[in-house]
C-alpha positions, 0 to 999 in steps of 0.5 A: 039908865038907859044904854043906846041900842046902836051900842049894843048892836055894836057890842053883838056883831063884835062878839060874833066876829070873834066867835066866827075868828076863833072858829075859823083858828080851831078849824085850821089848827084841826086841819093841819093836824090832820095834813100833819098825821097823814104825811106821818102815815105817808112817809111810813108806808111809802118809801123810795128805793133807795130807802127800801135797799138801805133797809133789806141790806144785811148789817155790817160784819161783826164778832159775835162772842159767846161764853163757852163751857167745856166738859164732858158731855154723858147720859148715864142710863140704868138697864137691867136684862140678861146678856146673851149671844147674838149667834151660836154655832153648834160644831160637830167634831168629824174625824176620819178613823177617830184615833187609834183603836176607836171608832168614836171621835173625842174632843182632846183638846179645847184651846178656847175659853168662853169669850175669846177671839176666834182667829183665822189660821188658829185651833178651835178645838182637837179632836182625836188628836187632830186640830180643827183650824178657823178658816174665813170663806162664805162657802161651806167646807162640804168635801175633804181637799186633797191633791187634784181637786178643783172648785171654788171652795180650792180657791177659798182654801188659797185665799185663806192660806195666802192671808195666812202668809202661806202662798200657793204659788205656782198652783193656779187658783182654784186647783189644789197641787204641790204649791197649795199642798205645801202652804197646808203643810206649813200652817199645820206646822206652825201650829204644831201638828203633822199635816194630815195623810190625804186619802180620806182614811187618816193613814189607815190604808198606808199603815194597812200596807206597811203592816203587809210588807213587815208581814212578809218580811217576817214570813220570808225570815222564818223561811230563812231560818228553817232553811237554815236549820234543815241544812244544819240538820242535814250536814249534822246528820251526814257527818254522825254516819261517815264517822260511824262507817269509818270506825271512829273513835269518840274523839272523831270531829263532828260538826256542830249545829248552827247557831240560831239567827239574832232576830233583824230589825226592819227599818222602812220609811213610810210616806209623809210620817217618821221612820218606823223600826219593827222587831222580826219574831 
């Protein structure tokens, strides 16, 4: 059979001119692809104003809730050491003549145990008899106090007294007199003890002159009573030699001796201490 080649001419460009079409549609489809993905890509990275406000604002207000468990919160730790004092301070007892007939001063007395609260205005210890008292202050007790003196370390006994509740008043600060005197009187008292004799001797020159002054009373009696025995001696004798020259009989009078004077008893009040009675020999 033979086909007309005009036909077949036909048949070839038809062919081709779809092939070119379909070409030209794949192009067009490929690049509205692409214009399609590139305004995506556009439109992400690029935004308006408004649009980069709306998107940094903070969101709306809102009421977070979250369960809550209650209980006690510990951590328990296990240590092992040995416990000991921070600070220790070596206290030695100083007590002007150290009691009657010693020399040697004594702990008499220790009102605290180990671990209690030391407390201002209250007794560390006794020593011989006397207490030695807590007191705050920063300055160091380096003299004894008593009437007239002067200094800071006055002005920190009045403030201690004064916190206390024992007012120094009408002293002026950093001088010791009447008011600070009796605001030391008064603590020793609460405390149960008699105040201490200023003079730095514990009493020692006051019971020193008290024992003179009984001394010479003792001296002046025994003056007395051999005074008093002389004339009684004398009077005894003068009466047996008027009755001898006269001739008397047995039955004459004669004067008897003098009775011997009761021993007297000698009161005297010393200074700041109770009264004291002394028997004369």
């Amino acid at each position: 059979m033979n086909e007309d080649p005009q036909l077949l001419d036909d048949e070839t460009e038809a062919g081709a001119g779809l092939s070119r079409a379909r070409r030209w549609v794949i192009a067009v489809a490929v690049g509205a692809v692409v214009l399609t993905g590139t305004g995506v890509g556009a439109s992400l990275l690029i935004k308006s104003p408004a649009q980069a406000a709306a998107d940094s604002a903070p969101p709306p207000a809102d009421v977070l809730t979250a369960p809550v468990d209650k209980r006690v919160l510990r951590s328990s730790v296990i240590l092992r050491g040995t416990v000991v004092a921070g600070q220790s301070l070596d206290v030695t007892p100083v007590a002007a003549g150290a009691g009657d007939g010693g020399t040697t001063p004594t702990v008499t007395k220790t009102p605290l145990k180990a671990g209690d609260a030391v407390l201002a205005g209250k007794p560390l210890i006794e020593v011989s008899g006397r207490p030695v008292i807590a007191l705050p202050g920063a300055l160091p007790v380096y003299r004894d106090l008593k009437p007239g003196a002067e200094g800071d370390d006055v002005t920190q006994l009045q403030r201690a007294l004064a916190g206390l509740g024992h007012g120094t008043a009408p002293d002026p600060s950093g001088t010791y007199g009447p008011g600070t005197k009796g605001a030391v009187s008064k603590l020793y008292a609460s405390l149960g003890y008699d105040p201490a004799v200023a003079g730095g001797d514990d009493g020692e020159g006051l019971k020193a002159a008290e024992q003179l002054v009984k001394s010479q009373e003792r001296a002046v009696e025994d003056a007395q009573d051999a005074l008093d025995t002389a004339q009684a001696a004398e009077g005894a004798s003068e009466a047996s030699e008027a009755s001898g020259g006269a001739g008397s009989s047995n039955d004459a009078e004669t004067p008897a001796p003098r009775a011997p004077r009761a021993p007297r008893t000698a009161r005297r009040q010393p200074a700041g201490g109770p009264a004291e009675a002394a028997e004369a020999g």
